[in-house]
ZAMIRO-286419 format. One record per residue: residue number from 1; residue in one letter; x, y, z of N, C-alpha, C in turn. Coordinates in pm, whole numbers, m for minus. Last residue first. Example, Ala and Ser with C-alpha at 12.3 -4.5 7.8 and 13.67 -1.06 7.14 Angstrom:
<gumars>
@zagu:2	nukol:S	nx:1285	ny:m225	nz:708	cax:1367	cay:m106	caz:714	cx:1290	cy:3	cz:787 $
@zagu:1	nukol:A	nx:1319	ny:m569	nz:780	cax:1230	cay:m450	caz:780	cx:1320	cy:m330	cz:780 $
</gumars>
This chain:
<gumars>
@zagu:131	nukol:X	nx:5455	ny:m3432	nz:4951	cax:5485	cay:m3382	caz:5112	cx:5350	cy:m3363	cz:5123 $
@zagu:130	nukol:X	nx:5434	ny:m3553	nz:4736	cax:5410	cay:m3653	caz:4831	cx:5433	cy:m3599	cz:4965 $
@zagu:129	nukol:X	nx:5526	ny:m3402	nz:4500	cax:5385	cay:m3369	caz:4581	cx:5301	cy:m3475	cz:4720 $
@zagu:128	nukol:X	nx:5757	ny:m3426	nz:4399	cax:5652	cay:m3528	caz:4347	cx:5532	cy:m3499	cz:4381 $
@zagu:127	nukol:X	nx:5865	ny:m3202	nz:4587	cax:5851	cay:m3226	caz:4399	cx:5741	cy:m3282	cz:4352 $
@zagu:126	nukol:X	nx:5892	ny:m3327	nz:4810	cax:5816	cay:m3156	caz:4778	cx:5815	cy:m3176	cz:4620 $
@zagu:125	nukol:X	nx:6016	ny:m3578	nz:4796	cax:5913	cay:m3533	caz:4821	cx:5796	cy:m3454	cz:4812 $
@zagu:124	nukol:X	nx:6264	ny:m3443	nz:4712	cax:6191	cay:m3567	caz:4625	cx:6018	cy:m3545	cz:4666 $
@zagu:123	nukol:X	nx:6342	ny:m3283	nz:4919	cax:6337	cay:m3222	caz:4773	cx:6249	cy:m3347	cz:4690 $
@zagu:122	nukol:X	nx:6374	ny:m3504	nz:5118	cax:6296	cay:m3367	caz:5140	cx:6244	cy:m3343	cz:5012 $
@zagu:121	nukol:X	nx:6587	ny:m3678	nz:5012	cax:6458	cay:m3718	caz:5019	cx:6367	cy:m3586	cz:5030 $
@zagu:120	nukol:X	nx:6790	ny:m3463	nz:5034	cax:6758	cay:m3529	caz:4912	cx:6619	cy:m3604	cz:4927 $
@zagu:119	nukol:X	nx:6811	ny:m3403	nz:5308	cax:6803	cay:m3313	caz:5226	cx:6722	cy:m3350	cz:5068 $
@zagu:118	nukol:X	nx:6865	ny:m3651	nz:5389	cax:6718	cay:m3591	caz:5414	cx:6741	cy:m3486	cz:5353 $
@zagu:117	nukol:X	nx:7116	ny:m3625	nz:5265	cax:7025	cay:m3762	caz:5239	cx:6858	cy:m3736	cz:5286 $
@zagu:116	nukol:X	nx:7271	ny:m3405	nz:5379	cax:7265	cay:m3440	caz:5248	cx:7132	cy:m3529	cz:5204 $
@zagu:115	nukol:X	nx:7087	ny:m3318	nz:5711	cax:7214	cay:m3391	caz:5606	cx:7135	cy:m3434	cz:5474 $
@zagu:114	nukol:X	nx:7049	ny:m3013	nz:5807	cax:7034	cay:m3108	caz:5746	cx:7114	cy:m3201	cz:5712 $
@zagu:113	nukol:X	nx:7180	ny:m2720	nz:5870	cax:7235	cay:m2827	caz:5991	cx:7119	cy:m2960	cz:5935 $
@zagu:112	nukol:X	nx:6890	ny:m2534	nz:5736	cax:6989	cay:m2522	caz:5826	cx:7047	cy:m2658	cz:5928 $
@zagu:111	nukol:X	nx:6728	ny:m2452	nz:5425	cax:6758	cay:m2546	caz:5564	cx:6859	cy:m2528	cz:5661 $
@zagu:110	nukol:X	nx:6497	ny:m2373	nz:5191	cax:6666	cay:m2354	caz:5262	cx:6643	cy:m2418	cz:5428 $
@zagu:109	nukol:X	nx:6421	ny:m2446	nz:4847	cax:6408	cay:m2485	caz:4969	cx:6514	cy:m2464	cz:5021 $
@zagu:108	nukol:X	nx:6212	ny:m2384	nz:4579	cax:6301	cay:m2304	caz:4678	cx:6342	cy:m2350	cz:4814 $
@zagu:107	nukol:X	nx:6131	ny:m2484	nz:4237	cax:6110	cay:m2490	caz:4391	cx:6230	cy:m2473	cz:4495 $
@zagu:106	nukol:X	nx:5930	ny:m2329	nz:4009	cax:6064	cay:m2346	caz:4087	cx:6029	cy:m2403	cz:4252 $
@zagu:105	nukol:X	nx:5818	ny:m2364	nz:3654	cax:5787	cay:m2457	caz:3794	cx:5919	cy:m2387	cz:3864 $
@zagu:104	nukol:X	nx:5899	ny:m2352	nz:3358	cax:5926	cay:m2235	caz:3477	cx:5822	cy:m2253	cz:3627 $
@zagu:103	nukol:X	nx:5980	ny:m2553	nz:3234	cax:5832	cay:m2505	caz:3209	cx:5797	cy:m2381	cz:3352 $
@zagu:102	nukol:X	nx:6180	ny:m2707	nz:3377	cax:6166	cay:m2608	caz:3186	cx:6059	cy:m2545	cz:3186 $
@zagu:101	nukol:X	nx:6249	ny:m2621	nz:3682	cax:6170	cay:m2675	caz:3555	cx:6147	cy:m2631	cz:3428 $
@zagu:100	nukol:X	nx:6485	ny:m2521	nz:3951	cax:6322	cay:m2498	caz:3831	cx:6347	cy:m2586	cz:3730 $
@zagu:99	nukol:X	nx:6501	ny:m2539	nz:4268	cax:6526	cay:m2618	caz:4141	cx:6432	cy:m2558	cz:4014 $
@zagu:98	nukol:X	nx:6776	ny:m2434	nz:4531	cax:6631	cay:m2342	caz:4417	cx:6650	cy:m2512	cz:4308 $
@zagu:97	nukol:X	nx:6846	ny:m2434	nz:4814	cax:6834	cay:m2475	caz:4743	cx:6711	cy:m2460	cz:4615 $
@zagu:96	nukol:X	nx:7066	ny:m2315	nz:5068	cax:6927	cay:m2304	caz:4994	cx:6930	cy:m2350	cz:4886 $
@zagu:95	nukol:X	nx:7173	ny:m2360	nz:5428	cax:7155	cay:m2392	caz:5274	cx:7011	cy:m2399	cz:5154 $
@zagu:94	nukol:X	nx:7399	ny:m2249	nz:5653	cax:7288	cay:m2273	caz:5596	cx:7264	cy:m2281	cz:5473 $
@zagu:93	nukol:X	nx:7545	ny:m2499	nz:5874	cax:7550	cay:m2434	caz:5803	cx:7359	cy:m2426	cz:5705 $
@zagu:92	nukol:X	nx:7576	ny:m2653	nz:6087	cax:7476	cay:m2551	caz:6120	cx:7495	cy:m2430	cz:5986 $
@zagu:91	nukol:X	nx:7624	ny:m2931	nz:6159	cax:7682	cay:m2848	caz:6054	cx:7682	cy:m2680	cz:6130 $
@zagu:90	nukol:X	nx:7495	ny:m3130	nz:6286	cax:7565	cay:m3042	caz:6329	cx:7648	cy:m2935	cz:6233 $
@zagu:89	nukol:X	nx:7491	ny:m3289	nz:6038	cax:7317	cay:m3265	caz:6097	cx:7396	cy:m3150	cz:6179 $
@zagu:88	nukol:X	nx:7664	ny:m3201	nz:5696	cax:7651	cay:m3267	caz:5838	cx:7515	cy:m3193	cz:5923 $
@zagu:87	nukol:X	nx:7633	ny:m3185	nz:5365	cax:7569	cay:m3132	caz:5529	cx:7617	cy:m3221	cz:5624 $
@zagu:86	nukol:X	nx:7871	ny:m3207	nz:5095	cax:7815	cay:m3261	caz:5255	cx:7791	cy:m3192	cz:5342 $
@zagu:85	nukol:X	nx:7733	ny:m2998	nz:4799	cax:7868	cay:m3006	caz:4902	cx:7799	cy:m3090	cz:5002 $
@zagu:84	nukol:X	nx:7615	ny:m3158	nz:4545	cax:7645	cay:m3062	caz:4645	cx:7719	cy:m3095	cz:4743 $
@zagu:83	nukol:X	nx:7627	ny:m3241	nz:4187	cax:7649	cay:m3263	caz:4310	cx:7688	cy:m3107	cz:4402 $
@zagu:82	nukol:X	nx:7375	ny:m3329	nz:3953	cax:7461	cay:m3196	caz:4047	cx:7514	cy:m3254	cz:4162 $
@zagu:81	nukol:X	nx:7374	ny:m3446	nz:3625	cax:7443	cay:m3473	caz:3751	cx:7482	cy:m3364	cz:3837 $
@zagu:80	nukol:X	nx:7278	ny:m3338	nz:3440	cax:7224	cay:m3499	caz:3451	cx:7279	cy:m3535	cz:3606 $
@zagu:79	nukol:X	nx:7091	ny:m3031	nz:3336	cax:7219	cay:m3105	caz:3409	cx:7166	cy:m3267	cz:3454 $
@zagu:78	nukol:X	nx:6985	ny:m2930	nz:3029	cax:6950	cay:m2972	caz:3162	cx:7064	cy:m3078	cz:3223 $
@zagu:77	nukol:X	nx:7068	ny:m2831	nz:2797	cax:7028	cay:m2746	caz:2899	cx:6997	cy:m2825	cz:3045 $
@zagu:76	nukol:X	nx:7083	ny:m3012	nz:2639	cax:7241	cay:m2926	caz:2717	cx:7182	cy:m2886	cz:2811 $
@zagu:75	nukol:X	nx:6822	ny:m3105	nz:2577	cax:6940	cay:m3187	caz:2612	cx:7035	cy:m3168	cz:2703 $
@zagu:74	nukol:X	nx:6767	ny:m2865	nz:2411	cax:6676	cay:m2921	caz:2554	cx:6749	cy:m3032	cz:2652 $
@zagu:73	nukol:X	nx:6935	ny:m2880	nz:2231	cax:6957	cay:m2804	caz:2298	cx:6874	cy:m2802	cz:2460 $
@zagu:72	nukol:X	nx:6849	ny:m3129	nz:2088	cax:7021	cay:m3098	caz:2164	cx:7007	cy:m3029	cz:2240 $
@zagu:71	nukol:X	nx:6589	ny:m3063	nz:2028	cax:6644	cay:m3152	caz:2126	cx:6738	cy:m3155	cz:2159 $
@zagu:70	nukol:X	nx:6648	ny:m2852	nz:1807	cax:6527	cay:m2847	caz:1948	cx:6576	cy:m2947	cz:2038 $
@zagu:69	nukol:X	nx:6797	ny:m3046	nz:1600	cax:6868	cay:m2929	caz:1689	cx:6810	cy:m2871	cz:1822 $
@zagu:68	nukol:X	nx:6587	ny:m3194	nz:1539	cax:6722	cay:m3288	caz:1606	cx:6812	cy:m3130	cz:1679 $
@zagu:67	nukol:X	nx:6417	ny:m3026	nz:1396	cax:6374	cay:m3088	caz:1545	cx:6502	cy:m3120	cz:1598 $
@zagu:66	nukol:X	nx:6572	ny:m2890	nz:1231	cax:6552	cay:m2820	caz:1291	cx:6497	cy:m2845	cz:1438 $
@zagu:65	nukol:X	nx:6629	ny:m3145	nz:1065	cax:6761	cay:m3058	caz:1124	cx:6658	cy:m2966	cz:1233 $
@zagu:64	nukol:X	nx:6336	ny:m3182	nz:969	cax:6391	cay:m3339	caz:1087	cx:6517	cy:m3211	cz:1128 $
@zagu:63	nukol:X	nx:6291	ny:m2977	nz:829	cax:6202	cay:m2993	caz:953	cx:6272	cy:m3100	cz:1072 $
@zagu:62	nukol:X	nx:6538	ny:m2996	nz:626	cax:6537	cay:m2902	caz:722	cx:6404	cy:m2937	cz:824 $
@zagu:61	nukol:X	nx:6421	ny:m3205	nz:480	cax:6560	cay:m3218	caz:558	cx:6537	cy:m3097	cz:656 $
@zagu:60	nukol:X	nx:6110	ny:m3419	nz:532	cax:6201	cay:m3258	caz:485	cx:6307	cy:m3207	cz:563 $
@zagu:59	nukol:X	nx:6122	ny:m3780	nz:456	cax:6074	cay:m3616	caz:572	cx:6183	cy:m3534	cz:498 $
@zagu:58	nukol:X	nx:6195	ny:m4026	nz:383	cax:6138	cay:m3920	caz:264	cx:6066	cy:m3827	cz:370 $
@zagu:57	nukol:X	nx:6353	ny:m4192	nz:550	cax:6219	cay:m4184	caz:593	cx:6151	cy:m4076	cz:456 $
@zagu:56	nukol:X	nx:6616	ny:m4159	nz:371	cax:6529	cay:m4270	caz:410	cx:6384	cy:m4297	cz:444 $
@zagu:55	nukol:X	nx:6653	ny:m3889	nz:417	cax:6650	cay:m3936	caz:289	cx:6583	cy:m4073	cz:284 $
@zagu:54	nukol:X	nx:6630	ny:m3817	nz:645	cax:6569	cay:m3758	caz:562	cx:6516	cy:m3828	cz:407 $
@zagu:53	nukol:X	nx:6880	ny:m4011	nz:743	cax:6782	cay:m4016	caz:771	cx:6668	cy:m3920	cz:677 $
@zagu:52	nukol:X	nx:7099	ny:m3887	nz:544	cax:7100	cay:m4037	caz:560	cx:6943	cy:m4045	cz:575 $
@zagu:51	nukol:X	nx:7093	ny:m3613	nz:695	cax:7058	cay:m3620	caz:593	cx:7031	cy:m3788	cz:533 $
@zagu:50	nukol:X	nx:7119	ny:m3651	nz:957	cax:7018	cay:m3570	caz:887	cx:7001	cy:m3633	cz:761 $
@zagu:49	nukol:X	nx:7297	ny:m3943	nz:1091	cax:7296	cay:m3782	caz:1028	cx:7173	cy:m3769	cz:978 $
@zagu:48	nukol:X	nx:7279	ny:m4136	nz:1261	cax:7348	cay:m4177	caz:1187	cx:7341	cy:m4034	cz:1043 $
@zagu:47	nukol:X	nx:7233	ny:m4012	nz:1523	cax:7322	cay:m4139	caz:1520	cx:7355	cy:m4151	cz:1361 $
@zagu:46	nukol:X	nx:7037	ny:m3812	nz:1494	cax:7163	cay:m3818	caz:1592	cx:7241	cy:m3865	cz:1578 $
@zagu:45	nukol:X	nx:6869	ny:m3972	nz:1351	cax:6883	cay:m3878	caz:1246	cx:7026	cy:m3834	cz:1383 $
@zagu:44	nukol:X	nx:6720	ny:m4152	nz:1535	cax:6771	cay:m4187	caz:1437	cx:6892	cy:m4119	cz:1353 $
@zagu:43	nukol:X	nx:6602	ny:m3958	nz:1689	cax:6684	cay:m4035	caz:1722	cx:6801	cy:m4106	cz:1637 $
@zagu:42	nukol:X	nx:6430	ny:m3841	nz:1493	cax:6521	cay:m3745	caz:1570	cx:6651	cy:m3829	cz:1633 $
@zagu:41	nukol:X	nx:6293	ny:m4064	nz:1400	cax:6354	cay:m4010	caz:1349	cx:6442	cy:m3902	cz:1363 $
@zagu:40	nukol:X	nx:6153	ny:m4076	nz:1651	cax:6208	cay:m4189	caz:1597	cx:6289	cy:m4138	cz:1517 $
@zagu:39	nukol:X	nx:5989	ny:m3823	nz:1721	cax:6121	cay:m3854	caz:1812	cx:6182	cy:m3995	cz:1742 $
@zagu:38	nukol:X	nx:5815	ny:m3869	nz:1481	cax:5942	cay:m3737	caz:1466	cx:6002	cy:m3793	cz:1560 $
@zagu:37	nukol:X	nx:5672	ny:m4074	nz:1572	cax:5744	cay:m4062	caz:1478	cx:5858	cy:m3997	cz:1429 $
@zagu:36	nukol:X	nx:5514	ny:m3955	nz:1819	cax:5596	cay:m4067	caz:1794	cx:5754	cy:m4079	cz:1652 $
@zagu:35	nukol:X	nx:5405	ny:m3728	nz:1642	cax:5500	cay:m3674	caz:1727	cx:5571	cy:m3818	cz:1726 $
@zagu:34	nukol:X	nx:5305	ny:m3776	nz:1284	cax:5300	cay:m3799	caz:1439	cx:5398	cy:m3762	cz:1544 $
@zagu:33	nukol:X	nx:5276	ny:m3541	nz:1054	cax:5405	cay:m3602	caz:1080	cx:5311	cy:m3657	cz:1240 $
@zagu:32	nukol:X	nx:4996	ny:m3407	nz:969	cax:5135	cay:m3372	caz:1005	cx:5149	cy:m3538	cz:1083 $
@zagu:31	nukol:X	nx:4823	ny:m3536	nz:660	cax:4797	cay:m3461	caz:812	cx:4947	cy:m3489	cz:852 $
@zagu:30	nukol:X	nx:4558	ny:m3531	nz:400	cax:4691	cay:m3540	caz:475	cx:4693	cy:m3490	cz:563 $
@zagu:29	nukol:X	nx:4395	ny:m3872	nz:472	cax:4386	cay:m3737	caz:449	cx:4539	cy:m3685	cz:466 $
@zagu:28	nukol:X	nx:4385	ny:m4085	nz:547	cax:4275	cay:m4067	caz:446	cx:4338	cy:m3957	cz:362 $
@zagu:27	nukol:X	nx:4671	ny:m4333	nz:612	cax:4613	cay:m4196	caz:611	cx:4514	cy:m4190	cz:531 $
@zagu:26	nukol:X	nx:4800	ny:m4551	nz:613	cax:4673	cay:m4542	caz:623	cx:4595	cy:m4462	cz:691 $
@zagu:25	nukol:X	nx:5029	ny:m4504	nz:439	cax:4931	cay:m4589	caz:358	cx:4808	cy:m4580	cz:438 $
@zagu:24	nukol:X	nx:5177	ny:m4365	nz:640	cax:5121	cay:m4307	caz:486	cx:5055	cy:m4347	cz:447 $
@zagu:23	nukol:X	nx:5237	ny:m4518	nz:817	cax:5184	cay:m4458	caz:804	cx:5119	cy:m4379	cz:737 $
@zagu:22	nukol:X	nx:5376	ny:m4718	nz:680	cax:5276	cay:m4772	caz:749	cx:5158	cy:m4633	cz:787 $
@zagu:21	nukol:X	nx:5627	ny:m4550	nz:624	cax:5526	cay:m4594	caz:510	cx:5405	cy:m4646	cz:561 $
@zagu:20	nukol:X	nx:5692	ny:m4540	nz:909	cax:5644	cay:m4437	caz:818	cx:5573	cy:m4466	cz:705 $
@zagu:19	nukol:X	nx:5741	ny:m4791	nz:974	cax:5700	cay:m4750	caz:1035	cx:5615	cy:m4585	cz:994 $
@zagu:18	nukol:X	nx:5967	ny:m4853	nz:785	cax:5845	cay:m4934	caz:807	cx:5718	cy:m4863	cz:807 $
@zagu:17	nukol:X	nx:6156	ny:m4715	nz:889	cax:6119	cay:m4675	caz:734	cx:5991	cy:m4698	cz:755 $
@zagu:16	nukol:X	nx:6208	ny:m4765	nz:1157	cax:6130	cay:m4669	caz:1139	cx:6103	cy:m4650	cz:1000 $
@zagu:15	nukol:X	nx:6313	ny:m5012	nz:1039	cax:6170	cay:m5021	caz:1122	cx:6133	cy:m4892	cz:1089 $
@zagu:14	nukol:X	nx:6528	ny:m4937	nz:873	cax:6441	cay:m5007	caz:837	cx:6326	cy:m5005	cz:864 $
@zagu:13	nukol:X	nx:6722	ny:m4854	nz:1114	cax:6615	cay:m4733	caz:1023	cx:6549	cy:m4804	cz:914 $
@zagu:12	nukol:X	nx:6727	ny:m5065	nz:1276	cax:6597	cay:m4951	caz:1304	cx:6591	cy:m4849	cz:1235 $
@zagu:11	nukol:X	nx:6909	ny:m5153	nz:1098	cax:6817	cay:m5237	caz:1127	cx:6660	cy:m5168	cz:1187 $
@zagu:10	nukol:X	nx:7175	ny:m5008	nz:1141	cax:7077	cay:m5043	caz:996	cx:6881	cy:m5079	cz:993 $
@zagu:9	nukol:X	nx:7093	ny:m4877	nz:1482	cax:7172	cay:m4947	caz:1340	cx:7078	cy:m4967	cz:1193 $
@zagu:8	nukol:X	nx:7061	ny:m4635	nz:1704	cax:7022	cay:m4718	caz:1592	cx:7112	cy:m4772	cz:1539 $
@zagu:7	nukol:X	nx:7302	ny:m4724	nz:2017	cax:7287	cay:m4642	caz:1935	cx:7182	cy:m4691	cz:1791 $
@zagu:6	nukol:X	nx:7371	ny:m4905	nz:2186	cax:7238	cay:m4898	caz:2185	cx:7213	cy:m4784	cz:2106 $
@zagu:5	nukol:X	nx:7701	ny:m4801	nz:2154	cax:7617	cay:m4909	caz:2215	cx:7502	cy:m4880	cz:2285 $
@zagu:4	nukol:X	nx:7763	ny:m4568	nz:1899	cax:7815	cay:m4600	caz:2074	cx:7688	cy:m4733	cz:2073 $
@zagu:3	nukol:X	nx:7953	ny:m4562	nz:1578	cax:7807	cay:m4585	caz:1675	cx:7831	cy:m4586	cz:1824 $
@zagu:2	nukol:X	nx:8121	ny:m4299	nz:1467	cax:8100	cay:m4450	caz:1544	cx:8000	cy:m4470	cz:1616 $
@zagu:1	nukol:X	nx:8104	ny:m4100	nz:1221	cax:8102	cay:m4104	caz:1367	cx:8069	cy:m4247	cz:1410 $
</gumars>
């Protein structure tokens, strides 16, 4: 598969090699994998396969397949781009709008004869908690 641009190269699975042995050496004790670490190697392991990566960092092929698959799917699941139809302020159409959160947060907002752009600030607002 061809790299896309800003994809790892040779060069960061070096670092993250690094970056693992660094860690090994200054462990007392044994202890799980750092989260940092697993998303380095999840990344890694996207771009240039499971197994390549497994084999490099010396992690257990199936724990790195089973994270890199947790993240695709957290991935699909969330839309990068919705677009909605144009309010006009005279519209008088009405519109509701639900958003939830992976973590089952929802927020429900319906309006009537808004435009798009205070619509969109509105929702930013009520989200962030700046209403």
């Amino acid at each position: 598969m061809p790299r896309t641009q800003g994809s790892p190269g040779p060069t960061q699975l070096e670092e993250v090699r690094r970056q693992f042995e660094q860690w090994r050496a200054s462990r007392t004790r044994p202890s799980p994998i750092p989260d940092p670490l697993w998303r380095a190697a999840v990344d890694l392991a996207r771009h240039q396969g499971i197994d390549r990566t497994a084999r490099a960092l010396r992690v257990e092929y199936n724990a790195l397949k089973r994270r890199v698959r947790a993240t695709a799917a957290q991935r699909g699941a969330r839309p990068r781009f919705v677009e909605l139809p144009s309010l006009e302020r005279s519209s008088g159409h009405d519109c509701v709008l639900e958003i939830q959160r992976a973590r089952g947060a929802v927020m429900r907002i319906q309006v009537t004869g808004l435009a798009m752009a205070d619509l969109v600030a509105l929702t930013r607002a009520v989200w962030d908690g700046a209403a």
